[in-house]
VEXGU-818818 format. One record per residue (C-alpha): residue in three letters; residue number from 0; x, y, z. Coordinates in steps of 0.5 Angstrom, whole numbers, padded with zeros to 4 digits. Layout:
N
{rest = ALA&nr = NUM&c1 = X&c2 = Y&c3 = Z}
...
***
This chain:
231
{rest = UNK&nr = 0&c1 = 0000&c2 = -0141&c3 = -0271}
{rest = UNK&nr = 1&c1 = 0000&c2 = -0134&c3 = -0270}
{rest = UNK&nr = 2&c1 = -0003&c2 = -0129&c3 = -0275}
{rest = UNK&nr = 3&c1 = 0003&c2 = -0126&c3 = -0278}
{rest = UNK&nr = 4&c1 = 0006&c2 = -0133&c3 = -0279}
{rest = UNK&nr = 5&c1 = 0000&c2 = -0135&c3 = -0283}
{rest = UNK&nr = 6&c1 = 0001&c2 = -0129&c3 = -0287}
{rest = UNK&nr = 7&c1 = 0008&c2 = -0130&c3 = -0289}
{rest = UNK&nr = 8&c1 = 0007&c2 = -0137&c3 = -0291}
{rest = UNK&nr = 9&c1 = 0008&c2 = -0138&c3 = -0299}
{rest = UNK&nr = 10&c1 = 0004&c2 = -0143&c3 = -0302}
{rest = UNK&nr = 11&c1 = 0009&c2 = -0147&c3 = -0306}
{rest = UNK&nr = 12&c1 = 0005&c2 = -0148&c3 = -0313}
{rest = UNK&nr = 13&c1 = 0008&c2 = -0150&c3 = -0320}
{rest = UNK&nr = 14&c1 = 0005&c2 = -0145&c3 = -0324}
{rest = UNK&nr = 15&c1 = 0007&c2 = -0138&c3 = -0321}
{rest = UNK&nr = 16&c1 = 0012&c2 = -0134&c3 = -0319}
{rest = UNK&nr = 17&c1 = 0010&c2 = -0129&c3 = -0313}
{rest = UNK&nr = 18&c1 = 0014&c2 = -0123&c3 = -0311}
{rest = UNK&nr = 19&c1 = 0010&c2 = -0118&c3 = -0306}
{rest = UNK&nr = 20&c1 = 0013&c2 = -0112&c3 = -0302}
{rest = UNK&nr = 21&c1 = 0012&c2 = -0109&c3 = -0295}
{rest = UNK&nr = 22&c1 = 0010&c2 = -0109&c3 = -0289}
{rest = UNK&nr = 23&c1 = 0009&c2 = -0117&c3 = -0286}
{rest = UNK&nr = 24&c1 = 0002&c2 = -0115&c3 = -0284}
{rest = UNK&nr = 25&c1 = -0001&c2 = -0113&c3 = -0291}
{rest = UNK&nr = 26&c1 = 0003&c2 = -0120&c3 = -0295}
{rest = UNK&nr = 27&c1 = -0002&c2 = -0125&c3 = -0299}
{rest = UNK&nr = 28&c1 = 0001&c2 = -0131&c3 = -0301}
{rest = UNK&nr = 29&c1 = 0000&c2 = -0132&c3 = -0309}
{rest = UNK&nr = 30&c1 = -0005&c2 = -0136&c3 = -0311}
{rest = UNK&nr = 31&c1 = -0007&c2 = -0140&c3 = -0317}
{rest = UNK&nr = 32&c1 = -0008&c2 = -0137&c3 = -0323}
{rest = UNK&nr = 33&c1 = -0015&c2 = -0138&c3 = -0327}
{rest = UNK&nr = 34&c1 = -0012&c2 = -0137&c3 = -0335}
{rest = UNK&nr = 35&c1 = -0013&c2 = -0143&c3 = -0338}
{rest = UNK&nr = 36&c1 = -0006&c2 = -0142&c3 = -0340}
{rest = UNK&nr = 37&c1 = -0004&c2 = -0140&c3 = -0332}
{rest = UNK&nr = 38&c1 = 0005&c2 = -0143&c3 = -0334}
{rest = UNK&nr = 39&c1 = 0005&c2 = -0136&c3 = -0338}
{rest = UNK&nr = 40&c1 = 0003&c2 = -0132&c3 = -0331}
{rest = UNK&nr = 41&c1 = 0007&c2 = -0130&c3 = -0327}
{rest = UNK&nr = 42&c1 = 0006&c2 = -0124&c3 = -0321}
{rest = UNK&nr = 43&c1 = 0014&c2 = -0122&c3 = -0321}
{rest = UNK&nr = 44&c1 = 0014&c2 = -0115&c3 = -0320}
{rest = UNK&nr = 45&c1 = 0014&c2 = -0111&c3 = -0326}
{rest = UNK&nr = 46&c1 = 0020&c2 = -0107&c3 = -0328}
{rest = UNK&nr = 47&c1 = 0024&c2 = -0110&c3 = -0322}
{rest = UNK&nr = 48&c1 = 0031&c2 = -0111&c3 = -0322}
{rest = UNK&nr = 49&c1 = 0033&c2 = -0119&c3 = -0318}
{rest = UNK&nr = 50&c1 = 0040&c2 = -0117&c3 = -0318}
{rest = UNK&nr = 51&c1 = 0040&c2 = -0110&c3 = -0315}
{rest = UNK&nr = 52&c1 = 0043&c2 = -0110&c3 = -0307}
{rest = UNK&nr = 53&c1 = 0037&c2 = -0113&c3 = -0302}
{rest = UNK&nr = 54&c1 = 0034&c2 = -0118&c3 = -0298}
{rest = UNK&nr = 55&c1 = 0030&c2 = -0123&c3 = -0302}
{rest = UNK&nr = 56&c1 = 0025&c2 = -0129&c3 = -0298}
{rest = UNK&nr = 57&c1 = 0025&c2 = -0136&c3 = -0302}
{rest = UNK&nr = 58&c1 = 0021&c2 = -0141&c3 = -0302}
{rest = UNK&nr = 59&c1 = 0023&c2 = -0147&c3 = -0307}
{rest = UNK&nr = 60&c1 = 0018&c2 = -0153&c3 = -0307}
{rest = UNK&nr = 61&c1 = 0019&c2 = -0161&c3 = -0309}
{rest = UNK&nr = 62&c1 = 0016&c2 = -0164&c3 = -0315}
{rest = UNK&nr = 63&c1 = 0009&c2 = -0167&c3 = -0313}
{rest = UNK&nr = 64&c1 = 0010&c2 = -0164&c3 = -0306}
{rest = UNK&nr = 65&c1 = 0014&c2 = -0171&c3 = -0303}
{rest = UNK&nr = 66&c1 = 0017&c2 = -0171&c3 = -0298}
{rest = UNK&nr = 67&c1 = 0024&c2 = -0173&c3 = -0301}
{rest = UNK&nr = 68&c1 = 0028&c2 = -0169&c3 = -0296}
{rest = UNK&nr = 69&c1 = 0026&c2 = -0172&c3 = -0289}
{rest = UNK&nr = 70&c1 = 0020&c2 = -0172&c3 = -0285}
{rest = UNK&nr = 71&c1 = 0018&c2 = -0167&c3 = -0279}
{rest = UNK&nr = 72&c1 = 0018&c2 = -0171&c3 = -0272}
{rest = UNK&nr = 73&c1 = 0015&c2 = -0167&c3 = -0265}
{rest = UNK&nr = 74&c1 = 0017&c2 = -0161&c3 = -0268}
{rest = UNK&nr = 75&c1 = 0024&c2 = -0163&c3 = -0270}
{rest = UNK&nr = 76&c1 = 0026&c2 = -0164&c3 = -0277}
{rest = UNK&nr = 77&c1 = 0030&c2 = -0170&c3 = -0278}
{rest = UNK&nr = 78&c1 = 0034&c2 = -0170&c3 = -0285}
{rest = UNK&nr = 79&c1 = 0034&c2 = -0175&c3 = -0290}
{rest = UNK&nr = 80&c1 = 0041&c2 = -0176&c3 = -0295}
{rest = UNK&nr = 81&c1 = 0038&c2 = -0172&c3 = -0300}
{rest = UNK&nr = 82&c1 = 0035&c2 = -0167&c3 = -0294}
{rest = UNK&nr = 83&c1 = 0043&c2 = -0167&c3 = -0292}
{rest = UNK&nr = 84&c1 = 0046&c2 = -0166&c3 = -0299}
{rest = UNK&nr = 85&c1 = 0041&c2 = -0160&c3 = -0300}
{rest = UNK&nr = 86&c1 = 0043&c2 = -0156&c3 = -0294}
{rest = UNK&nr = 87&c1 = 0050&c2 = -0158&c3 = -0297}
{rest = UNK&nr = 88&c1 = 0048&c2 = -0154&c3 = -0303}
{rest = UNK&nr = 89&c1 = 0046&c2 = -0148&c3 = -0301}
{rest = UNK&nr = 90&c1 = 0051&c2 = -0147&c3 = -0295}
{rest = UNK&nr = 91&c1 = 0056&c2 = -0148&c3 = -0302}
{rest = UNK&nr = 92&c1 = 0051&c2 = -0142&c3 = -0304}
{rest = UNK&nr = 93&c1 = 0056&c2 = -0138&c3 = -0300}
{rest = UNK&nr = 94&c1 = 0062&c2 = -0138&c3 = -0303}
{rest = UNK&nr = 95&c1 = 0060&c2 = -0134&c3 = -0310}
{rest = UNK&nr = 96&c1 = 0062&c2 = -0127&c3 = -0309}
{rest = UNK&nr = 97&c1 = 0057&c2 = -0122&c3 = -0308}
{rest = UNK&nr = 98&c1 = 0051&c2 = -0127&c3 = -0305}
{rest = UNK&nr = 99&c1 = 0050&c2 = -0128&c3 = -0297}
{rest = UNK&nr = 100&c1 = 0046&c2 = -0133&c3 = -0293}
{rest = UNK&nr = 101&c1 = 0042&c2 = -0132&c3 = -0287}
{rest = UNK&nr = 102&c1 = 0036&c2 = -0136&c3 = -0285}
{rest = UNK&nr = 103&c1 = 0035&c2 = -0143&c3 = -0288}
{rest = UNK&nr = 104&c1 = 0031&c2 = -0149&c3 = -0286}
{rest = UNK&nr = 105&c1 = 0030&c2 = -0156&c3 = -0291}
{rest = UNK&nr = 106&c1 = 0024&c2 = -0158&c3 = -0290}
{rest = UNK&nr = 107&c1 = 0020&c2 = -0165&c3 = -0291}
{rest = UNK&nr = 108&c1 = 0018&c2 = -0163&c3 = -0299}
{rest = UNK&nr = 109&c1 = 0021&c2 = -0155&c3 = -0300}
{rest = UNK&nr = 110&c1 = 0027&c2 = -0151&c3 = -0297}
{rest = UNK&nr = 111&c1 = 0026&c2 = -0144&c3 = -0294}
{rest = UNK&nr = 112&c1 = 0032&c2 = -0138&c3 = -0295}
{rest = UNK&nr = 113&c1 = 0034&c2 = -0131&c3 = -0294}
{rest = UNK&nr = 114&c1 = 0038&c2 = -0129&c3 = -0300}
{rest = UNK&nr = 115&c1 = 0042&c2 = -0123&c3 = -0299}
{rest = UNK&nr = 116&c1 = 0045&c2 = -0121&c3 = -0306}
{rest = UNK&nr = 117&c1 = 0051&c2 = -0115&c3 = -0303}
{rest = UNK&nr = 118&c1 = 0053&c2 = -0113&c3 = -0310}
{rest = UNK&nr = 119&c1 = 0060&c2 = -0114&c3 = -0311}
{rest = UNK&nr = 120&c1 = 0067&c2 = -0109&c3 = -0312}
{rest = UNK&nr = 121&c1 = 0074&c2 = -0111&c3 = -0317}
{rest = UNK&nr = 122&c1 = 0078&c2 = -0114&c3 = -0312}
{rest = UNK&nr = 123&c1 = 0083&c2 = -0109&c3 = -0310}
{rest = UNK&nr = 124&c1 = 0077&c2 = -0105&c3 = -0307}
{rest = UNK&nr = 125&c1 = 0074&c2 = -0110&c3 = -0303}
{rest = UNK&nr = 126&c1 = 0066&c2 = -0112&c3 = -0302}
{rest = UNK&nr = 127&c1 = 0060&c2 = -0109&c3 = -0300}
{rest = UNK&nr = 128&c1 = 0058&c2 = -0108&c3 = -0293}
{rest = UNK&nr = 129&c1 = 0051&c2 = -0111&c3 = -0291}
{rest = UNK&nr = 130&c1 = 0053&c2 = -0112&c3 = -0284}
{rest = UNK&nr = 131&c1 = 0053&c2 = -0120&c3 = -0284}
{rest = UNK&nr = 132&c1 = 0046&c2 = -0121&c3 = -0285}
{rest = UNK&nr = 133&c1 = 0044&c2 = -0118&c3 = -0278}
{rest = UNK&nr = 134&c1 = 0040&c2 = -0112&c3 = -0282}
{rest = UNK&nr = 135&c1 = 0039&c2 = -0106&c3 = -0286}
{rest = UNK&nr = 136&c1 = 0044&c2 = -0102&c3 = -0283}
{rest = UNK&nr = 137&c1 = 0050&c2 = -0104&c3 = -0288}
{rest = UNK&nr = 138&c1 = 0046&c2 = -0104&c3 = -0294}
{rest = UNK&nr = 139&c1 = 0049&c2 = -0099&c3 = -0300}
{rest = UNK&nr = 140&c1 = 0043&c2 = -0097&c3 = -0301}
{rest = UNK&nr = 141&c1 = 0041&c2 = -0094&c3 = -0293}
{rest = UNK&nr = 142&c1 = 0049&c2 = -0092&c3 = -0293}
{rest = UNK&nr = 143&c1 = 0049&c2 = -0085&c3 = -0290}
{rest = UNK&nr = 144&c1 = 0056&c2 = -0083&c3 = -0294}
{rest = UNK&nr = 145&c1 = 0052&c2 = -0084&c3 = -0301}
{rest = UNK&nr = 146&c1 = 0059&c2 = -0082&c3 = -0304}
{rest = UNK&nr = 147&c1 = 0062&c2 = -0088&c3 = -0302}
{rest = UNK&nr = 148&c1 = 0066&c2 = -0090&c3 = -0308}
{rest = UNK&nr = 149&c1 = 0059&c2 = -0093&c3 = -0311}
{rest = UNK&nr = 150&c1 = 0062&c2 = -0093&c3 = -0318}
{rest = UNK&nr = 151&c1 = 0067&c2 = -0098&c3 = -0316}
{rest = UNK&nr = 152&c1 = 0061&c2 = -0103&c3 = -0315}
{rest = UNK&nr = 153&c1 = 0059&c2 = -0108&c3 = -0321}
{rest = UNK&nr = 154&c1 = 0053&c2 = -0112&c3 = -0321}
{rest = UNK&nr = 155&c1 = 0054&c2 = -0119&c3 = -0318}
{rest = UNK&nr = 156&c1 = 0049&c2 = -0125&c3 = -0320}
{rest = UNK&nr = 157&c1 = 0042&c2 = -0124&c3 = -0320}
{rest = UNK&nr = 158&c1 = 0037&c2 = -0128&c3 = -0315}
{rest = UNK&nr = 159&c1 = 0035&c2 = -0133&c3 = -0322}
{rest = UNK&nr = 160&c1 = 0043&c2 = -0134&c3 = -0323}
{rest = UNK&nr = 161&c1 = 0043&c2 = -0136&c3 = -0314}
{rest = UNK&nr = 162&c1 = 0037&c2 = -0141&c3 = -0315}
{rest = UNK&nr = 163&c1 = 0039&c2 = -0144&c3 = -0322}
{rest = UNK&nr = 164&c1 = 0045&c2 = -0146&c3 = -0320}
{rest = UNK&nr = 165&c1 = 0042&c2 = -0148&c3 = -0313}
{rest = UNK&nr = 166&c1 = 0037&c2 = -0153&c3 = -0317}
{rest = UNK&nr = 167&c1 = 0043&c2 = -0155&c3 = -0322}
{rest = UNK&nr = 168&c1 = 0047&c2 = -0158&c3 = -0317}
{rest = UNK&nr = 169&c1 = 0043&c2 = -0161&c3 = -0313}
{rest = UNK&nr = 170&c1 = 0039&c2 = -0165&c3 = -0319}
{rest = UNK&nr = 171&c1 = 0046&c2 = -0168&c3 = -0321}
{rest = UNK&nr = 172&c1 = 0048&c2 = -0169&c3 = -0313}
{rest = UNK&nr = 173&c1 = 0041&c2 = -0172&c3 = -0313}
{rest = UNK&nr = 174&c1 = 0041&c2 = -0176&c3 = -0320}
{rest = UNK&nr = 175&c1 = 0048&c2 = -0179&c3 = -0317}
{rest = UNK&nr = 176&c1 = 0045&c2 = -0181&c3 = -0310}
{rest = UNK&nr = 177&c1 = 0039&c2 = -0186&c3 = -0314}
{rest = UNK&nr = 178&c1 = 0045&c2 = -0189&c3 = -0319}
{rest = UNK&nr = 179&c1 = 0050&c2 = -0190&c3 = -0312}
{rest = UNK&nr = 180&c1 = 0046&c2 = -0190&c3 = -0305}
{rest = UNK&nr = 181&c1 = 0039&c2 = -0192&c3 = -0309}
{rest = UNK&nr = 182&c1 = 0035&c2 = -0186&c3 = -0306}
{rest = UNK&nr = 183&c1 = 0028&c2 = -0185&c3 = -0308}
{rest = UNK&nr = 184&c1 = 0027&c2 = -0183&c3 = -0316}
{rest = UNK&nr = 185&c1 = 0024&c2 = -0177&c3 = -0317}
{rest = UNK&nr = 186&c1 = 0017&c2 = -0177&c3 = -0322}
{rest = UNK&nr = 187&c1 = 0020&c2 = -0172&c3 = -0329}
{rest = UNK&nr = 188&c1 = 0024&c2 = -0167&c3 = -0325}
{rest = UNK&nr = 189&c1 = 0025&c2 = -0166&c3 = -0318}
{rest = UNK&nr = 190&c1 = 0024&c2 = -0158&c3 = -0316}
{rest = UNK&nr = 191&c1 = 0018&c2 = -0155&c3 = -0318}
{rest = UNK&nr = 192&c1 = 0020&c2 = -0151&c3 = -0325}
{rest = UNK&nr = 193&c1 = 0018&c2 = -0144&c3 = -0321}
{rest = UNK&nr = 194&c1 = 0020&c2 = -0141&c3 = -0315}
{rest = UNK&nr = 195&c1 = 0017&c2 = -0137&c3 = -0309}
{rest = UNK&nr = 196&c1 = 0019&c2 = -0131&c3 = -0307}
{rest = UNK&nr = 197&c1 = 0019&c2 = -0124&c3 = -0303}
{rest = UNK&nr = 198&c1 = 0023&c2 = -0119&c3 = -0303}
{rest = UNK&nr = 199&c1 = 0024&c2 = -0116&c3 = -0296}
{rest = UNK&nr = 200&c1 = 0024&c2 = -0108&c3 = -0295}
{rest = UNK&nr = 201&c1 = 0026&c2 = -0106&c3 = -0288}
{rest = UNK&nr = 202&c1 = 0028&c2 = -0110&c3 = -0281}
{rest = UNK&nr = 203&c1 = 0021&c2 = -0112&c3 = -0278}
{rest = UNK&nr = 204&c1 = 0020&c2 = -0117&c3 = -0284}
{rest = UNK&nr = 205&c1 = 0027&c2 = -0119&c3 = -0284}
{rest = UNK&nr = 206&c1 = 0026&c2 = -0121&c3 = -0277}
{rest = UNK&nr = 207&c1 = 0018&c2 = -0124&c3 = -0278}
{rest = UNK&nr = 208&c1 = 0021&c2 = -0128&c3 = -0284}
{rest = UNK&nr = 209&c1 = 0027&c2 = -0131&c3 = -0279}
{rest = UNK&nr = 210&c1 = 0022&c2 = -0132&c3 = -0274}
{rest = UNK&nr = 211&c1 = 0017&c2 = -0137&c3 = -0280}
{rest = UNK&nr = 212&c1 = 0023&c2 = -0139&c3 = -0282}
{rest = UNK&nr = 213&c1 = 0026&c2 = -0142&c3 = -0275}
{rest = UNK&nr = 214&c1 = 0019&c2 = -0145&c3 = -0272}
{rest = UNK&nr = 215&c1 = 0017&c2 = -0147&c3 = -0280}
{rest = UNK&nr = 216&c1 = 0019&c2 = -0155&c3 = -0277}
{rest = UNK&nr = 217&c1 = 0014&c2 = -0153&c3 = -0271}
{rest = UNK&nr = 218&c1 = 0009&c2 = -0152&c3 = -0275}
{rest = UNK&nr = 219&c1 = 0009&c2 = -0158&c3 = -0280}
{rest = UNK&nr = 220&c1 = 0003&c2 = -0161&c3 = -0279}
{rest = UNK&nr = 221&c1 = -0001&c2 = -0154&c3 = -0280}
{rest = UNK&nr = 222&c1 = 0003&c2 = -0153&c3 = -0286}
{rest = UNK&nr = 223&c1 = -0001&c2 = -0152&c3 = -0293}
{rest = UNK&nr = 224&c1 = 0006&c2 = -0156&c3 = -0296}
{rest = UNK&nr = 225&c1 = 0004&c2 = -0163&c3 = -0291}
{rest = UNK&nr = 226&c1 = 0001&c2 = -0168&c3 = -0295}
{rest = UNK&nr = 227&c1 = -0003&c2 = -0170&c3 = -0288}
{rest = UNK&nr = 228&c1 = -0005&c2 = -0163&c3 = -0287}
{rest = UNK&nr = 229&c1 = -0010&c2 = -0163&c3 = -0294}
{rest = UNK&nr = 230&c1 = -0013&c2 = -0171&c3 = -0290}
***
């Protein structure tokens, strides 16, 4: 594993959310707080609105970091029927106005995603431009034509409102598999009650995370996520 991707990789943890910005280089994965209280902690980023247009790298975790989803083997993920119906989910993601999807990977006990929240127009108008997902170049912020009927655009779902929906659903997709196909019972809930999370700046970490992302199953067995890994 290289220096950069162990610099990028978050530390799945139930009691705090972590948000950095930056270069790739300079990221530190959040740590367990130390307050006797560390569930009232948080490391978001103050003042900062998760529903403006941007980039945003998740990190969503399982509860007790079992390996519901599937099981990694030679560097290959291979999904079980719940890792198969929390890609379906996600992928569902997609058909809310003003959300893309880009880079995604299940793993065996959390899921890695880039969400791109693009804002939205009235429909006579049409959407926001974020070039599909290749870049920066689209995105309203970076236009060069600043007067681009800006006031046209209305605020679409925050990145809460994507990651509440995605755990909604799949708790009760999930809830039917172990009444119907008896998938394994998950201990009091099934996701960790935070979530991971980043936003990404600029086209350099936007590739670094899509990199981390796509090699994530390659690096199952060094992953601080992997029961095996802690022996």
């Amino acid at each position: 594993m290289t220096h950069r991707e162990d610099a990028l990789r978050p530390a799945c943890n139930d009691r705090v959310v972590g948000t950095r910005t930056g270069a790739a280089s300079d990221f530190t994965p959040p740590r367990r707080p130390a307050s006797s209280h560390p569930s009232r902690r948080t490391t978001r980023l103050q003042g900062y609105d998760y529903s403006q247009v941007g980039y945003y790298f998740v990190t969503i975790c399982i509860h007790g970091r079992r390996p519901l989803l599937g099981a990694v083997t030679e560097g290959e993920m291979h999904l079980s029927p719940p890792g198969s119906m929390v890609r379906d989910v996600w992928q569902e993601l997609a058909v809310y106005d003003g959300v893309h999807l880009d880079a995604f990977v299940v793993m065996p006990n959390h899921v890695h995603g880039i969400v791109v929240l693009e804002g939205t127009r009235d429909a006579d108008k049409g959407r926001v431009p974020t070039g599909n997902g290749v870049g920066f170049q689209g995105q309203v912020e970076q236009r060069t034509d600043a007067a681009h009927d800006l006031k046209d655009l209305r605020q679409g779902p925050s990145l809460g409102d994507v990651i509440r929906r995605f755990k909604t659903m799949t708790v009760w997709q999930y809830g039917l598999g172990v009444k119907q196909e008896s998938w394994p019972a998950y201990d009091k809930r099934l996701w960790q009650q935070r979530f991971y999370e980043r936003v990404i700046r600029n086209d350099r970490e936007l590739d670094a995370i899509r990199e981390y992302i796509v090699n994530n199953p390659r690096q199952w067995a060094l992953d601080r996520e992997n029961p095996a890994f802690h022996g």
